[in-house]
N, C-alpha and C positions, 0 to 999 in steps of 0.2 A: 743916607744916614746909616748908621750903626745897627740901628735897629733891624730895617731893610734889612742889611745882608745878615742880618743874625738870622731872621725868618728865613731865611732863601736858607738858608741849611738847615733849618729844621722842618721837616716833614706836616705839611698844614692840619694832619690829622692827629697829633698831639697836641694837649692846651699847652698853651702857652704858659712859661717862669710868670710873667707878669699877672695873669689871671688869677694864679694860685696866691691863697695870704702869704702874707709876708710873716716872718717870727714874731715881728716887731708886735703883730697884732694879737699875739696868742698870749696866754697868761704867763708870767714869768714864772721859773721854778722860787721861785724866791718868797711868792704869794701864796702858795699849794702848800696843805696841810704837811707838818715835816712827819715823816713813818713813824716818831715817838708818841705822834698823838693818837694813832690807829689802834683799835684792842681795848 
């Protein structure tokens, strides 16, 4: 698999792409307060 050889070059002592969130999961900029509201 793809996967496999992806692991095989990267060093087991770094997390892993896949462990970490994804963007998808974080809040959009689109939702956050725009800086006109600050102050």
């Amino acid at each position: 698999m793809a996967l496999g050889l992806y692991e095989s070059q990267v060093p087991s002592r770094l997390p892993k792409p896949a462990l970490l969130p994804k963007p998808a999961l974080l809040p959009k900029p689109a939702l956050l307060p725009k800086p006109a509201s600050y102050g």
